[in-house]
Each structure stands twice: as C-alpha cells, then as structure tokens.
MARTORLUM-74125 format. One record per residue (C-alpha): residue in one letter; x, y, z. Coordinates in steps of 0.001 Angstrom, whole numbers, padded with zeros to 6 digits, always signed. Each point is the difference from the previous one (the first is absolute). Example, Ala and Ser with C-alpha at 12.3 -4.5 7.8 and 13.67 -1.06 7.14 Angstrom:
REM MARTORLUM-74125
a+012300-004500+007800 s+001370+003440-000660 
REM end
This chain:
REM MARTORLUM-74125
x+000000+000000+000000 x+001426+003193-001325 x-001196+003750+000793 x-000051+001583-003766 x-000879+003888-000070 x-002992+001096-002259 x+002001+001289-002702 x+002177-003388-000415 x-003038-002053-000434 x-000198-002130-003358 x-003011-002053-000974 x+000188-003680+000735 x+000756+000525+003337 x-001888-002343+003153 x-001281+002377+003171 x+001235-001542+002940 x-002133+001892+001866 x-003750+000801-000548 x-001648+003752-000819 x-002764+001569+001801 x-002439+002805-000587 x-000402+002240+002902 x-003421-002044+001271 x+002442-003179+000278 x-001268-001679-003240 x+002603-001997-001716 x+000891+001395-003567 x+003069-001895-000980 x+000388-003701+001455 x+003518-001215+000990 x+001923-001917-002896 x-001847+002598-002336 x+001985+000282-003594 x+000619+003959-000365 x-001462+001636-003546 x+000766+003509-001189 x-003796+000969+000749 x+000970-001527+003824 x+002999+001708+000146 x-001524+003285-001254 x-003071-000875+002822 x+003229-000302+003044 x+001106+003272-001617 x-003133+001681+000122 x-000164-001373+004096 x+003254+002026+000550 x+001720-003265+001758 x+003508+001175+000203 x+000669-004092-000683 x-001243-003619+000566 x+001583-003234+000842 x+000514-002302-002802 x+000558-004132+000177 x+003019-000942-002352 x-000291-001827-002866 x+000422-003515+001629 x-001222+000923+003598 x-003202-001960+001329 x-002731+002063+001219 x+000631+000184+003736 x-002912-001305+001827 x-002147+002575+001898 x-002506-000451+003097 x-003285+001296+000272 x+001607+002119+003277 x+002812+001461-002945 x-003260+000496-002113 x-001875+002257+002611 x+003031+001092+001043 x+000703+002109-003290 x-003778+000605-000427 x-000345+001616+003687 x+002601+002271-000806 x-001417+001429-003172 x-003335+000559+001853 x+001985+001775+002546 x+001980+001712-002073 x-003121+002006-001811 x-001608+000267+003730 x+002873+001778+000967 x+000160+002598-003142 x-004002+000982+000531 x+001270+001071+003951 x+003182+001531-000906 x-001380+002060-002992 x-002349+001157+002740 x+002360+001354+002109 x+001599+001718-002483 x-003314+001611-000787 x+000123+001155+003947 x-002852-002661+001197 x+000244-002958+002405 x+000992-003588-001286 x-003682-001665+000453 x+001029-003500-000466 x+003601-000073+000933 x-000444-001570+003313 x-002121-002658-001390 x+002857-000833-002261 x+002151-000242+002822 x-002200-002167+001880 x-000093-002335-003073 x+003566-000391-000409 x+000500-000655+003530 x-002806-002602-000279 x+001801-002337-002534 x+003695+000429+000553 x+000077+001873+003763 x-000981-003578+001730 x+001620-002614-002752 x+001993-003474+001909 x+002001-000392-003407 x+002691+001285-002494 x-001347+001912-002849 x+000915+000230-003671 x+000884+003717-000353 x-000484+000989-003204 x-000640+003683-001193 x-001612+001518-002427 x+000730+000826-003556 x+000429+003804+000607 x-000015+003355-002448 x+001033+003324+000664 x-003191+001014+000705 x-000968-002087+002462 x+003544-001159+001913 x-000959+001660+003028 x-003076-001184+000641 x+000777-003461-000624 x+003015+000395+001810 x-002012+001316+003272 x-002323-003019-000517 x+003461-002776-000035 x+000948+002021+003514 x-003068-000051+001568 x+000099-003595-000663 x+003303-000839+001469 x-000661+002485+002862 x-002678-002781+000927 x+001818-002847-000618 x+002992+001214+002504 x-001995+001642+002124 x-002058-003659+000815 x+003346-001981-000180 x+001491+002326+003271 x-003098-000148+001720 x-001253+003602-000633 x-003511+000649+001755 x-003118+000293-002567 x-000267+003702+000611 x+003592+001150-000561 x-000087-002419-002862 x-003281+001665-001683 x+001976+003439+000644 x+003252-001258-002211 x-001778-001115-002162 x-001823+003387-000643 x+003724+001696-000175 x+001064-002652-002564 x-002804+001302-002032 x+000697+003448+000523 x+003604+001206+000819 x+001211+000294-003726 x-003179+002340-000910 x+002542+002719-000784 x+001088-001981-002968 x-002678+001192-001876 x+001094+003770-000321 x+003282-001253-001171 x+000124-000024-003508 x+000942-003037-002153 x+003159+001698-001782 x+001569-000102+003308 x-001491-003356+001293 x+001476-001845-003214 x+003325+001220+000953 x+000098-003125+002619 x+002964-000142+002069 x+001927+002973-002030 x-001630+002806+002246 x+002024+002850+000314 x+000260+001964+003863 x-002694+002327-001307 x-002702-002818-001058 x+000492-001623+003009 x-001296+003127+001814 x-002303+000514-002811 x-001089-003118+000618 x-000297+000532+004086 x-001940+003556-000373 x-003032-001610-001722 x+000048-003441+002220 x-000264+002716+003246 x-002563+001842-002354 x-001917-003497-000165 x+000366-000474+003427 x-001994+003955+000426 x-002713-001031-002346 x-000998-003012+002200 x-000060+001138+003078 x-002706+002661+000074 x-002450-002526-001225 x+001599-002805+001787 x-001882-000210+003373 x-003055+000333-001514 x+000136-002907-001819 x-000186-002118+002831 x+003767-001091-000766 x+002093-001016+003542 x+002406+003107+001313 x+002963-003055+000322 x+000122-000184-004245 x+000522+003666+000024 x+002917+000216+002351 x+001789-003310-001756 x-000200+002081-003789 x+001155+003190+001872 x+002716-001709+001750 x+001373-001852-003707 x-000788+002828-001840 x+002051+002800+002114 x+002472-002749+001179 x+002159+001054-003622 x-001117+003771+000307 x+002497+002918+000125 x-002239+002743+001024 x-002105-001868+002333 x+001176-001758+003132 x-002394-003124+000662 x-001037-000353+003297 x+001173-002634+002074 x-002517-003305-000410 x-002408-000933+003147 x-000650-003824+000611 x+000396-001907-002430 x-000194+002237-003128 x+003704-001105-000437 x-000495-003614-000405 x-002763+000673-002161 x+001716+002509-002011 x+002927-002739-000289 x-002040-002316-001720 x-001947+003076-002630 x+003792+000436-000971 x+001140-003546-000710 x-003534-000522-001891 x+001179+003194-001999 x+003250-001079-001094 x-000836-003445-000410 x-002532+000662-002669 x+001966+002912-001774 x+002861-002886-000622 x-001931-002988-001150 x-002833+001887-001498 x+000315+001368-003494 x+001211+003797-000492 x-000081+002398-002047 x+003659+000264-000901 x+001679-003014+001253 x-001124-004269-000113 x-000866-001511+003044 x+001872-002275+002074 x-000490-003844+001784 x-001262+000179+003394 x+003085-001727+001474 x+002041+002720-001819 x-002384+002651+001685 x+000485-001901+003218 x+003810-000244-000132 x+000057+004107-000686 x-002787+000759+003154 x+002600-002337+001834 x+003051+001659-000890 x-001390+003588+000675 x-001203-001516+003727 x+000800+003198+001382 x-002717+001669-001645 x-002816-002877-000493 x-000839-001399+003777 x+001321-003681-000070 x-003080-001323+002183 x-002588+000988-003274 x+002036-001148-002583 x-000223-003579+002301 x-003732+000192-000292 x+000415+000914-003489 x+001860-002723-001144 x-003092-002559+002305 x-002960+001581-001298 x+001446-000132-004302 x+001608-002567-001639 x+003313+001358-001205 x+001642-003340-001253 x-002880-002414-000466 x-000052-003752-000480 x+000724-000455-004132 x+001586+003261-000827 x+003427+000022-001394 x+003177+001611+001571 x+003278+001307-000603 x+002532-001327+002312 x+003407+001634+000979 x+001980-002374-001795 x-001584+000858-003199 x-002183-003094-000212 x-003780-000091-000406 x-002459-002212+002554 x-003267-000438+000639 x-001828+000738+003176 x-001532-003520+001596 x-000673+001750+003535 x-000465+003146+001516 x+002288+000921+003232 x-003111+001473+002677 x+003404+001529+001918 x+001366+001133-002566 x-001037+000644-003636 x+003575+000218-001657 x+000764-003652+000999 x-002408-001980-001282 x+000984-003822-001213 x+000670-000026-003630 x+000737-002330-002887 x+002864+000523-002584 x-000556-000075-003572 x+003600-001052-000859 x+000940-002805+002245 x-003961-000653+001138 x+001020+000060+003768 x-002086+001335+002826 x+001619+002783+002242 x-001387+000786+003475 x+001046+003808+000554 x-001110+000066+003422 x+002581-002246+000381 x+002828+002417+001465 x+003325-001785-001898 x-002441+000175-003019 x-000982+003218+000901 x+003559+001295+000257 x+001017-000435-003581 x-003472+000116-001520 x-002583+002498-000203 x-002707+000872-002762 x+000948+003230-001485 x-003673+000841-002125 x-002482-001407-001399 x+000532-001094-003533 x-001093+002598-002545 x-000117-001930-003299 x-000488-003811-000256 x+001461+000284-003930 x+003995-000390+000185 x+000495+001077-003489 x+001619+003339-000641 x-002169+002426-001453 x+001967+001803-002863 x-001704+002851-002173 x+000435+000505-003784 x+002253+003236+000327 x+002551-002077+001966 x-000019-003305-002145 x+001015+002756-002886 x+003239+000985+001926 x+001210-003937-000425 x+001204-001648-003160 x+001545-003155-001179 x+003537-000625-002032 x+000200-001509-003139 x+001014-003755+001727 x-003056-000447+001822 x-002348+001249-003024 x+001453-002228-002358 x-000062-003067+002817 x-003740+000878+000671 x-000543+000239-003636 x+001485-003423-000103 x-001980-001884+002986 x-003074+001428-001288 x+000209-001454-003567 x+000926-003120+001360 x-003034+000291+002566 x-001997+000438-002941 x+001381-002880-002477 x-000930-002398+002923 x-003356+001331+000600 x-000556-000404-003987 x+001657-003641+000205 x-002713-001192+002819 x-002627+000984-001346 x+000876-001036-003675 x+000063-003806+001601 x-003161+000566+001957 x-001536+000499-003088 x+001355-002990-001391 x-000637-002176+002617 x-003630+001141-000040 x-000392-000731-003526 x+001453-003794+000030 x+001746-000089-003033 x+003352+001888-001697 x-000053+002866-001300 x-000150+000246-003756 x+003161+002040-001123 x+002176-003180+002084 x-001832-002765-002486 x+000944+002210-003071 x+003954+000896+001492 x-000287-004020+000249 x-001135-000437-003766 x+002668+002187-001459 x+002897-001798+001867 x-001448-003207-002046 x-001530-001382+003460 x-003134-001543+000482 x-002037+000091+003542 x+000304-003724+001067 x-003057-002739+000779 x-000658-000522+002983 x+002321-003640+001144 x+002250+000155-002904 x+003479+001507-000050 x+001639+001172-003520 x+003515+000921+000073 x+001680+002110-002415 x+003550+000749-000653 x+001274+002227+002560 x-003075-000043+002285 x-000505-001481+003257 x-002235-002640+000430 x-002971+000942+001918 x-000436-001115+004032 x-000747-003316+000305 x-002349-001238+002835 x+000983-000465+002940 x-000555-003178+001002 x+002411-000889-003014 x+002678+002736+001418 x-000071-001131+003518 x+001957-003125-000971 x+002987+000846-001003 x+000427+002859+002279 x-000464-002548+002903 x+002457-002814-001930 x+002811+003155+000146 x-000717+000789+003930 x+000313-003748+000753 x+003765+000321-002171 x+001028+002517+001743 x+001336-000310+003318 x-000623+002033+002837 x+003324+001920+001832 x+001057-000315+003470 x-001688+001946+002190 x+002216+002562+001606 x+000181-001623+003586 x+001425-003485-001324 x+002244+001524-002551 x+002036+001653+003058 x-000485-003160+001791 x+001897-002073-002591 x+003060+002987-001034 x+003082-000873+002037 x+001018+001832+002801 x+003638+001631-000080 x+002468-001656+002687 x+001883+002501+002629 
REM end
C-alpha cells in the first residue's frame, strides 16, 4: 500500500482504501480500478492524495469495526464543519457537545486495540478531519490511563476545538509544511490565539464544560511569545499531555499537505526520542489502546532484512516475535540477547523489490558494440529454435513427411522404401534393422569381450617393492 498524491494518479490504479461522501455513503469500493473520469471525480473532491494497493498486493482484509471506523469519521467530520462555520459566524456550536458525547461513546470506553486509520484529506478540509483523528485518540488515551468520564468528555471537546485558528490561516502558508519561516510561525500563532477569542464568548453558553476551555488555552498559549499561559490547576496538565501527543501523532502518520506520511512505529520511535517534550506515561497508553506493529504486517529489521510479524509484544510494541523471509527462522525480540543485536527499524513501505527506473534515466545508459552484436546473436539463435519446434510440431501433427523431403529424395535417384524391405544402393547405408535381429550380435561381442580388473584386486595382485 502506497500513498500517491492527486496529481500522480494514472488510470488502472486499485484504491486501497474506500471513498465517502460527506453523509458516509460509500462512492468508490476498495480494490476499485482508477479511470480518468474517477480520477477527474478525486480531483474535483480536492483529496490532496489516496492510498493505492501495488500491482501484485492482495486486498488487505478489513473488519466491519475498520468499516465504521472510517465511516464515523466522515460523519464527524461534516458535524464538526456545520459547528465550526458557526462560530465563525459569531453563534454557539448547537451540536458540538453531542458530537463529543458520541465519540466518547464508541472509542472513550473500548477493552481493545484499534485499527487507526485516517482519512483521505484535502486542503480544504485537513483541519477538520484532523480535529476529528485527535478527538479520537484523546479518548482512546484518556480510557487507557484511567481518566474519569467527565474530564474525558472535556478533552475530547478540546481535541475538537484547539486548532480552530487554523481556519484564518490561509492555504499558501499552510502548504508550506515544515518550511515555515520565524514570521509564519507567529503568523501562524496570532490567528490560533484569535481562534481561541472567537470561542470563548459563545463558549459557556453552549453548555460546553469550563475544564475544555482551560486545556485549549493552556496548549494554545503554551508556544506563545506575547502571552504568558497561566500555570495549569489539577489535572489540566495530564490532560493537556495527552491533546499534544494526539496532535503530533496524527500530523506524522496522517497525510499532509506538503510532505507523505509516516509508519506508526516510525511516529512512535520520533515521540520516543523527543521524550522530553511528549510525556512518556501517554505515549505508553498510546502504544495499548492502537496497534502500531500488528500481527501480519511486514517489517524492516536493523540488519537490513525483512520479517513478518507472527505476535504482538503487549509490553512492548517494538519487540514483537517475527519470521525472516531469507532464512525462514522465527526471532523472539523480547528476548534480551535477541533484542541486543536486533530491532525492527520500520515498517516495510513497498512489498515490490524491483527498482523503479524512469524513461529519462534509462536514456543516460547505452550499450558497446560487443554486447549488441552478442544480443543480436542469442536472439537469432532464440528465434531459429523457436522456428525449428514448431516446424516439427507441425509435422508430427500431420503424420506423414513433408513433401519437398520426398522430392530432395527423387532427385538424388532415391526411392522412399516399403515398409519390411531394405534396398541398398552404392554408397548408402542400409537402413536399421529390427531389433530383435541387432540384439544378437551386440550380446555375442559383450560375451567376447572380457571384463578388466576391478581397481581393488588389480593393487592386490601388483608386487610390493622390498626395503
């Protein structure tokens, strides 16, 4: 499974993942064959790109929770446009805490791993459905470190809300990625504190908890230059801990507007590495409550060979036990002398080892004049035996010579003989007689000629030398 942006797309391509309408009705299945009037539709969407099976990958099987999974969050996704385009228009988000209460309802109280998978996503409608992938993994965390219901409800409500800002930020500076210059990041900070303005006049009377206001207004001013954020009360730290591991989770996996997204175990390793930023007791429940290297997914390992995943590791995800392709041994990595010299690097990105090779650089190479002429050669004689085979297929379909070898016979002054009879002619051989009449003599001259020595009692008999 590939991620190919929108403007690389080419018909004949297989959807590994399937397209919905903003009600959540399917338009293009999985394993769906692209055409230029489906390419033109995906244009017409705005998807900045979609995942694509290669061209000898299996379609990967899919549960009815991955189904609803990727359906819920296109329902949520429009839910949460109609309440955010109302508080841009100044009024209070009517149905925003039902949406909240929804989310919290199927993934705030789940007992096992999910299949995270986001959304195809556009330009136009990134941050909404990246609120919707943070409110989502606010819940998840938030019920795998034993968060209460109503501090859970309130992250969940900042996950939908913190990055409102994002939407006075215009798109010429958003598709600049990670290149931001000093002066878009503040650019960027000015309109999220703007966002955070807008909400609050109308936030209490929505009937929206006072907790998810003081976890955006903590993350939001946390990065601000003008504004010093005030010190959290209770546990608006913990909470605010897990809105900004949800954040940068999705942001790496998901897809972006300027750069492709990585493997969970890659965005893992990174959250990991940077532990003095991301709180190491949520990126714990993280790793419980998501299935980073699930069982049948291929992997990298550090010693450059690829394996396949036979069992996840509850304790810890990046040593699972694993089979290798190239000797077809299993390797516990829990195992701490495995452990110690092995380690799964990424998941594998492409299952097709060949080298891919455009046109423009297969016109920079050229052969001499040896290995022309020897190609020349092995062709010609590739051909001449093609031509031979099936010339005597044909004849041994038809049962009988072919006519130009009777008339080459009758102008050397040769007849074709009876069947039985032999005619010899001066200077010919005489035909093959039968066998049984053969066999005779050839046995007559075995039974003449005698049989060496073998090897051990020829030694025996040679004299030995005396001292």
């Amino acid at each position: 499974m590939q991620f190919v942006k929108t403007s690389d797309l080419k018909p004949g391509m297989r959807l590994a993942k399937p397209i919905y309408n903003k009600m959540g009705v399917l338009l293009y299945e999985r394993n769906t064959r692209l055409t230029i009037q489906g390419i033109n539709s995906i244009e017409n969407f705005g998807l900045i790109g979609i995942f694509i099976l290669e061209p000898a990958e299996p379609l990967p099987p899919l549960t009815r929770e991955d189904v609803e999974f990727e359906q819920f969050q296109t329902i949520y996704m429009f839910k949460l446009k109609d309440n955010m385009d109302k508080l841009q228009d100044n009024q209070p988000p009517a149905t925003l805490l039902e949406l909240a209460q929804s989310i919290q309802a199927h993934y705030g109280v789940l007992d096992h791993k999910l299949n995270f998978a986001q959304m195809l996503r556009s330009s136009a409608d990134f941050v909404y459905k990246h609120s919707i992938s943070v409110a989502i993994l606010t819940a998840l965390i938030s019920n795998g470190m034993r968060v209460t219901p109503p501090e859970k409800l309130a992250l969940i409500i900042a996950g939908l809300l913190y990055d409102f800002g994002y939407l006075y930020v215009p798109l010429a500076v958003l598709d600049k990625g990670d290149d931001l210059s000093e002066s878009d990041q503040d650019f960027i900070q000015m309109n999220l504190e703007r966002g955070y303005e807008t909400i609050r006049p109308t936030y209490e009377s929505s009937g929206l908890p006072k907790l998810s206001l003081e976890i955006i207004q903590h993350t939001i001013f946390e990065n601000s230059r003008t504004v010093k954020a005030k010190e959290p009360v209770g546990n608006v730290r913990l909470l605010a801990d897990i809105l900004k591991v949800a954040d940068k989770f999705d942001r790496l996996t998901a897809m972006r507007l300027s750069d492709p997204p990585i493997s969970e175990v890659a965005a893992m390793y990174y959250l990991k590495k940077n532990s003095r930023f991301y709180n190491s007791r949520v990126l714990t429940a993280l790793a419980q409550c998501i299935h980073i290297l699930p069982t049948g997914s291929c992997v990298d390992l550090s010693d450059g060979e690829k394996a396949l995943v036979l069992m996840e590791n509850p304790d810890d995800f990046a040593r699972p036990m694993v089979l290798k392709f190239s000797n077809n041994l299993i390797y516990d990595l829990s195992d701490p002398v495995i452990g110690k010299k092995l380690r799964v690097t990424d998941t594998m990105k492409t299952m097709d080892n060949r080298i891919a090779i455009d046109a423009d650089t297969l016109k920079h190479f050229s052969t001499d004049n040896y290995i022309k002429e020897t190609t020349d050669r092995f062709r010609k004689s590739k051909l001449q035996i093609a031509q031979r085979r099936q010339t005597g297929a044909t004849h041994r379909g038809s049962g009988h010579r072919p006519a130009d070898s009777r008339q080459q016979a009758a102008a050397r002054g040769t007849a074709p003989q009876q069947a039985g009879h032999s005619q010899t002619a001066q200077g010919q051989v005489p035909r093959q007689q039968p066998r049984k009449q053969q066999a005779a003599p050839q046995q007559a001259m075995r039974q003449q000629t005698p049989r060496p020595a073998a090897p051990q009692q020829a030694r025996q008999q040679a004299p030995t030398k005396q001292p």
